[in-house]
C-alpha positions in Angstrom: 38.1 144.8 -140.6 38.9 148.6 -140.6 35.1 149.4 -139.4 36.0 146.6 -136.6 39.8 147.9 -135.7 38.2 152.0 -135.3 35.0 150.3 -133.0 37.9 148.6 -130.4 39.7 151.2 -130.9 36.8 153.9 -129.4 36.1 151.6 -126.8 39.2 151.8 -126.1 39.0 155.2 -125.4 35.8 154.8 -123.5 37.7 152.8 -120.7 39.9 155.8 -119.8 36.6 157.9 -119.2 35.7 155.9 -116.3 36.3 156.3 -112.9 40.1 154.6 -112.4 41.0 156.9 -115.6 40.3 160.2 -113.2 41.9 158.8 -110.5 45.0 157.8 -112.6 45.6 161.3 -114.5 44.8 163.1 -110.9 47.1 161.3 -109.0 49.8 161.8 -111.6 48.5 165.3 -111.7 49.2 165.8 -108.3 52.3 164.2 -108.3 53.6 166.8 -111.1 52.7 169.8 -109.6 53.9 168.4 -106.3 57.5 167.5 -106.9 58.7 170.9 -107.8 57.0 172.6 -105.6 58.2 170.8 -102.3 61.8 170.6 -103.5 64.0 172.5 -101.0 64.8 176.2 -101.3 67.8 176.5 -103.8 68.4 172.8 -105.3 66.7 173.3 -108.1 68.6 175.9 -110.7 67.3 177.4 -113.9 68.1 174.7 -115.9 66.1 172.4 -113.8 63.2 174.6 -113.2 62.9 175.3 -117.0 63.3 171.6 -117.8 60.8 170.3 -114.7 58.5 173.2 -116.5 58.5 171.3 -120.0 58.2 168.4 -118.1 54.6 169.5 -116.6 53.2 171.3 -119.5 53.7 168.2 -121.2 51.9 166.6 -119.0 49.2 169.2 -118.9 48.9 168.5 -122.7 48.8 164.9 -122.5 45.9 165.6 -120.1 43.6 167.7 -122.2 44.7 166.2 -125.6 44.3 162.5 -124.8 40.7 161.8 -125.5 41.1 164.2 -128.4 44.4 163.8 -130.2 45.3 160.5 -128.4 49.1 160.1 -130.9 49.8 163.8 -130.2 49.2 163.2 -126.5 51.3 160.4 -126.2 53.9 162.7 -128.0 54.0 165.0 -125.3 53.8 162.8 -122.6 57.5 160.9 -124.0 58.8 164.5 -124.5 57.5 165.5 -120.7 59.0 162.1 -119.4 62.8 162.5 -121.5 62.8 166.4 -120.1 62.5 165.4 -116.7 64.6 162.8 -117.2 67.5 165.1 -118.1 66.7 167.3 -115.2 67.5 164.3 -112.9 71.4 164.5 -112.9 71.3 168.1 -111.7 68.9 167.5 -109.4 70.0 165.2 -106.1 66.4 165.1 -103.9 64.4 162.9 -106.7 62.6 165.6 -107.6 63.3 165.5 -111.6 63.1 160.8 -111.2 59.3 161.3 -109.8 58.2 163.5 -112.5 59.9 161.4 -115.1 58.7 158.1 -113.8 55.0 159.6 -113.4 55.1 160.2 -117.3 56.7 156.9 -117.9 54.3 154.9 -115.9 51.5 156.5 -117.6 53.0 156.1 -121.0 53.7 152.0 -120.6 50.2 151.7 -119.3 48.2 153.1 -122.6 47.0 150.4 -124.7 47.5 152.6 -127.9 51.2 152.5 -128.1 53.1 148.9 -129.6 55.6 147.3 -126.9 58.2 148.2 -128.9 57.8 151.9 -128.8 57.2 151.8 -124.8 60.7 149.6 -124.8 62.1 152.6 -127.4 60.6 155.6 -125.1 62.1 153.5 -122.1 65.4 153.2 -123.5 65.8 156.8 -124.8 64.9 158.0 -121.0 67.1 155.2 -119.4 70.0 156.5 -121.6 68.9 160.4 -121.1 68.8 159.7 -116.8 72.2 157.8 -117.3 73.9 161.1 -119.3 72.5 163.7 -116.4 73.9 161.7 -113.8 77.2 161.5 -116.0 77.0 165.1 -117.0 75.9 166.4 -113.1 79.3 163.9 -112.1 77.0 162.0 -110.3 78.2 159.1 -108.4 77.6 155.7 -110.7 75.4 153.9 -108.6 72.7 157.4 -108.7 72.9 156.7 -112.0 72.4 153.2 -112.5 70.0 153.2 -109.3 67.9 156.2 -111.2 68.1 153.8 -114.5 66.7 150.7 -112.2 63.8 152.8 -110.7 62.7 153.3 -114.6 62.9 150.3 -115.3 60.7 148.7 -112.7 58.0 151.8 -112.7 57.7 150.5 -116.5 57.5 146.6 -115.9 54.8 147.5 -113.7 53.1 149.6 -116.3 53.3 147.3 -119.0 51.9 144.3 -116.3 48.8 147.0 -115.7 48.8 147.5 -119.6 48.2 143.7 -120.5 45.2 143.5 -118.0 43.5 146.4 -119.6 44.4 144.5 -123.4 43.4 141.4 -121.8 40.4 142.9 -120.4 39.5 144.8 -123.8 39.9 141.7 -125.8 37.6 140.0 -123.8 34.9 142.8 -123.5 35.1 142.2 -128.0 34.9 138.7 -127.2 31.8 138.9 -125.2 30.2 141.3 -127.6 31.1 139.1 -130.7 29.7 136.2 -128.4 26.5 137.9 -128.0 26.1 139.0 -131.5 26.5 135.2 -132.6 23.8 134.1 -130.1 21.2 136.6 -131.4 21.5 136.1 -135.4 21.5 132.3 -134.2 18.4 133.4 -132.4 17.1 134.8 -135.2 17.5 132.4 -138.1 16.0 129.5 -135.9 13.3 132.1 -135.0 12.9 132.7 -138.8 13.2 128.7 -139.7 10.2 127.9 -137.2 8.2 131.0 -138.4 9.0 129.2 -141.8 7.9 126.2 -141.3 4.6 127.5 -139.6 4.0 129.3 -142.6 4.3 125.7 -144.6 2.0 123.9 -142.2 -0.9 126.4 -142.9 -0.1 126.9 -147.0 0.0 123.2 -146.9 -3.8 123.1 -145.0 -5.5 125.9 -146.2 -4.6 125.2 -150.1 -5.5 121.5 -149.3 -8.4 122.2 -147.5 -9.2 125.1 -150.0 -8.8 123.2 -153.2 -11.1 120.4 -151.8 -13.8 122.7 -150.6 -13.9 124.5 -154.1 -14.1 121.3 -155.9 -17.4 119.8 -153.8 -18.5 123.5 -154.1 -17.9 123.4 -157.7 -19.9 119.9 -158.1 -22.8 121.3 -155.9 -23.4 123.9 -158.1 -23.7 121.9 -161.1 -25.7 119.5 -159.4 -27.9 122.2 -158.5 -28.2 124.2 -161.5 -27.6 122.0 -164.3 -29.2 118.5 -163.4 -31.5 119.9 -160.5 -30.3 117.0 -158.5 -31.2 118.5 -154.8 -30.3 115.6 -152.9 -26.6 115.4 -154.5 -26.5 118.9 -154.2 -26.9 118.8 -150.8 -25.1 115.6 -150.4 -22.3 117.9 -151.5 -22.9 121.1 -149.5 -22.8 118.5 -146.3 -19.2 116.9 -147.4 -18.2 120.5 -148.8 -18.8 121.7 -145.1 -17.4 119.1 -143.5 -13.8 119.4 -145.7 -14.0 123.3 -143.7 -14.6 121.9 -140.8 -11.2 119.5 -140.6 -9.2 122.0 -142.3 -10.0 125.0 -139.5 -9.2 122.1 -137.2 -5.6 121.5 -138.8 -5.7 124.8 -139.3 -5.9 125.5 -135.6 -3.1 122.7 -134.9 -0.4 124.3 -137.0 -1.2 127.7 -135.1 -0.9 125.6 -131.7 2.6 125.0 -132.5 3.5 128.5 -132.7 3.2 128.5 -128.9 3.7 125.0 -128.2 7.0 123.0 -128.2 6.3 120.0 -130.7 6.0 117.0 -128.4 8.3 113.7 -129.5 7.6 111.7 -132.8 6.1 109.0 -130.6 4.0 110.8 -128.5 3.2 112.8 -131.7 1.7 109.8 -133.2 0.1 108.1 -130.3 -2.0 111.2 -130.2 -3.1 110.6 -133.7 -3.8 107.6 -133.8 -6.0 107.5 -131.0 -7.9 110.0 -133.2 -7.8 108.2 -136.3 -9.4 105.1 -134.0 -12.0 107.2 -132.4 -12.6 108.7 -135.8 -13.4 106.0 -137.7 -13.6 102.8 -135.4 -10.9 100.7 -136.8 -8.2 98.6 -136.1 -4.9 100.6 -135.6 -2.0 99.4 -134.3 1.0 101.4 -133.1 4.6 100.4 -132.6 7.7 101.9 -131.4 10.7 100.2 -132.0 14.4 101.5 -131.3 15.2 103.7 -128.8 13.1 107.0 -128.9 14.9 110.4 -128.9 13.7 114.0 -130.5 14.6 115.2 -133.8 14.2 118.5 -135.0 11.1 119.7 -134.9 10.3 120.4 -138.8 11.4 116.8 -139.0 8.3 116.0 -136.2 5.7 117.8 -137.9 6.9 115.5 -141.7 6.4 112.7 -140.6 2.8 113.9 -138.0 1.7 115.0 -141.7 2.4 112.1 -144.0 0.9 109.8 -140.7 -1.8 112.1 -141.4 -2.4 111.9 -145.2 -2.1 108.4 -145.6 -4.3 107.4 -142.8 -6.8 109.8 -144.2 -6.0 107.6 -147.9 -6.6 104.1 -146.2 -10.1 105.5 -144.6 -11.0 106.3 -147.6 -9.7 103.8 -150.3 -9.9 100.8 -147.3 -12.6 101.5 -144.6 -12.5 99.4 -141.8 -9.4 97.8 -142.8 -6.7 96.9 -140.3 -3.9 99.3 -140.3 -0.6 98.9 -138.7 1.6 102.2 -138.1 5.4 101.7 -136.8 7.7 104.5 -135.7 11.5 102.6 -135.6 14.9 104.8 -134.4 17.7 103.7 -136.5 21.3 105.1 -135.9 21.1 107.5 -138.3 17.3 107.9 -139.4 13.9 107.3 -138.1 11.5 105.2 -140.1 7.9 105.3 -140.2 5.5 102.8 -142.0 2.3 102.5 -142.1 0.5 99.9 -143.8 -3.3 99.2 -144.4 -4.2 95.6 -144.5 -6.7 95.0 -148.0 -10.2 94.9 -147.6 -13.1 92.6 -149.7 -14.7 95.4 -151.8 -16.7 94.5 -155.2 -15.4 94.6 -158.2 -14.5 97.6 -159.8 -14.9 99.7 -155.9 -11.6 100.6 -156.6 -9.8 98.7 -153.7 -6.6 98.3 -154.0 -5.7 101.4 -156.1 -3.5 103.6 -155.8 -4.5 106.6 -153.8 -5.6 109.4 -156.1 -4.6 113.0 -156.0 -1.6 115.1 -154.8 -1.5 114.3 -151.0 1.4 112.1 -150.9 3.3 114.3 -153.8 2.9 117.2 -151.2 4.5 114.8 -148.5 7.3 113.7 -150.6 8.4 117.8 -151.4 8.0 118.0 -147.7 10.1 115.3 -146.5 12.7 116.4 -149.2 13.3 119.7 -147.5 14.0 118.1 -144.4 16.3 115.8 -146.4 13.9 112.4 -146.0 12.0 110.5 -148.6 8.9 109.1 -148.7 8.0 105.8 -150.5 3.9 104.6 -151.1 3.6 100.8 -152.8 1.5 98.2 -152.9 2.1 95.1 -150.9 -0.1 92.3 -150.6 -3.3 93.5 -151.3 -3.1 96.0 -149.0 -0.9 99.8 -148.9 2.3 100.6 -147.7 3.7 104.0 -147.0 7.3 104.7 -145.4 8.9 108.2 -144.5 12.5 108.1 -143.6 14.1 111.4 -142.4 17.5 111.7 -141.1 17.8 111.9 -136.8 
C-alpha cells in the first residue's frame, strides 16, 4: 500500500511537468512580478514594498522548490499568499489582493494539500486581508469585498483541484484495469499452454509405451523363438502404433493455433473417421441445445470419444456403436455405447477393456471437474463422460 501511495503520488508530480503546469506557474509568474511593478508612483510605502517582496520570493521558491521539496514549497507559497495579504489594507489599487489571490489560487489547486488545510490557509488569509483593511481604516465593504474576492479565487481552485483528483484517480484506475487484463491474459495463456502440454504427455507416453511393448515382443520373437513372421507381424503393428500417435501428435499441436471447434462438431469430425477407419456402424446424436464449453472441457470429452471407440474396435469389430452428445442445464453428457458382437468362446467379447486408457480419461475428466463411468450393459459396452457446462 505504501509502494502504491509513493507511485500516485510521483505521478502526481508528473502531471505538473506537462504543458498546462508551465503555463499555470508562468502566468502566475507574470502576474507577480507585474502587480508591483505597474502600481502608481508613490502608493506603495516601505511596508508594502517589503511585504509584496516576501510575497514574490515566496513565490519564486514555490517555483523552483515544487518538483523538489513539494511540502516546503507549499510552505512558502501560504507564507507568500498571508504576506501579501497583509499588504492589502495599506495598499488601495489591488495591487497587494492580485498577488495574494495568485498564491492562493495556486495553493487550492495542488492535489498534495488535504481540503482542510486549503480551508485553514484560506481562513488565516481571509482573517489577515480583513485586519489590513481594519488596520489601513479601510472602509468595511474593501474589506469584506477583498475577503469575497478570496473566497471565490479559492472555490474556483478547489473546483480545478477535484478534476485533476478526479482525473488522477482515473489514470490509477485505468492502469490497475490494464494490469488485471494482462495477468488475466496470462494465466489463461498459461492454462491453454497447460493443457497443450497434457494433450501431447498424454499421446506420446501412450503412443510410446505401446510402441516399446510391440518393440519389446519383436525382439523376443526374433531372438529367442526365431519366429520371423511374428516378428515382423510385430515390427508392422509396432510401426503402425507410431504412425497414429505422430498423427494425435500433430492434432494436439494444431490446437495451439487453432480455436477448438464445438463439442458437436468436435465429434462429428471423429466419427466420420472412426467410420471411414474401420467401416462400421456409428451413429451420432445430439440432443439438447448445443453451446461451447471451455475448451479443456472440449478436448476431455474429443479424448475419451477417442479411447473408447479405439476399445470397441478392438474388443467388438464391426459391432454397432451408438455415440450421443446431450446439453443438460448444468452438464453435458456423452455416451457411447458398442452394441455386442457373436465372437467364440473364450475371444474375449464382452470383457472389460484392458489397460490404462480409460484410467487416464477418468484423471482427465477429474481436472476439469467431470467423471467418467465404463459398464457393461447388455452384452455390449457403455461409457459416459459428464463434465460440468
Amino acid at each position: 500500500m505504501i509502494d502504491r501511495a509513493r507511485q500516485v503520488e510521483r505521478r502526481s508530480w508528473r502531471t505538473y511537468l506537462s504543458p498546462g503546469w508551465r503555463v499555470e506557474r508562468s502566468i502566475g509568474t507574470i502576474m507577480m512580478v507585474a502587480a508591483p511593478l505597474t502600481a502608481p508612483p508613490g502608493m506603495l510605502t516601505a511596508l508594502t514594498w517589503t511585504l509584496l517582496g516576501l510575497s514574490l520570493a515566496g513565490w519564486a521558491a514555490f517555483v523552483l522548490l515544487e518538483r523538489r521539496a513539494p511540502a516546503g514549497a507549499l510552505v512558502v507559497l501560504g507564507a507568500s499568499a498571508l504576506a501579501a495579504a497583509a499588504a492589502a489594507g495599506p495598499t488601495a489599487d489591488g495591487t497587494a489582493m492580485i498577488m495574494s489571490c495568485v498564491g492562493l489560487v495556486a495553493f487550492s489547486m495542488h492535489t498534495r494539500p488535504s481540503p482542510l488545510v486549503i480551508i485553514a490557509v484560506t481562513g488565516a488569509a481571509v482573517t489577515v486581508v480583513v485586519s489590513s483593511c481594519v488596520w489601513s481604516a479601510r472602509p468595511a465593504g474593501d474589506a469584506f469585498g477583498n475577503a469575497a474576492v478570496m473566497l471565490v479565487v479559492v472555490v474556483l481552485g478547489l473546483s480545478r483541484r477535484q478534476y485533476r483528483v478526479q482525473a488522477e484517480h482515473a489514470h490509477l484506475l485505468l492502469e490497475q484495469t490494464r494490469r488485471a487484463q494482462a495477468e488475466h491474459a496470462r494465466a489463461a495463456a498459461l492454462d491453454e499452454r497447460a493443457r497443450i502440454a497434457r494433450e501431447i504427455h498424454d499421446v506420446l507416453a501412450q503412443s510410446l509405451g505401446a510402441l516399446g511393448v510391440q518393440l519389446e515382443l519383436a525382439d523376443a520373437l526374433l531372438s529367442e523363438k526365431h519366429d520371423l513372421d511374428g516378428g515382423l507381424a510385430q515390427v508392422r503393428r509396432a510401426r503402425r502404433l507410431a504412425a497414429e500417435g505422430l498423427s494425435e501428435a500433430r492434432q494436439a499441436v494444431t490446437a495451439l493455433r487453432e480455436d477448438t471447434p464445438p463439442p458437436a462438431e468436435a465429434l462429428a469430425r471423429l466419427v466420420e473417421a472412426h467410420r471411414a477407419d474401420h467401416s462400421a456402424v456409428v451413429d451420432f446424436e445430439v440432443r439438447g441445445t448445443p453451446r461451447s464449453p471451455a475448451p479443456a472441457v472440449t478436448v476431455c470429452l474429443v479424448r475419451a470419444a477417442r479411447e473408447a471407440l479405439t476399445n470397441a474396435a478392438r474388443h467388438a469389430p464391426n459391432a454397432a456403436i451408438t455415440v450421443r452428445l446431450e446439453y443438460r442445464a448444468a452438464t453435458v453428457s456423452l455416451v457411447i455405447r458398442n452394441e455386442s458382437v457373436t465372437r467364440p468362446a473364450g475371444d474375449g467379447a464382452g470383457k472389460r477393456p484392458a489397460g490404462h486408457g480409460l484410467t487416464g480419461m477418468r484423471e482427465r475428466l477429474a481436472l476439469v471437474g467431470g467423471v467418467l463411468t465404463a459398464t457393461e450393459v447388455q452384452g455390449g459396452w457403455q461409457v459416459v463422460a459428464e463434465v460440468p457446462a
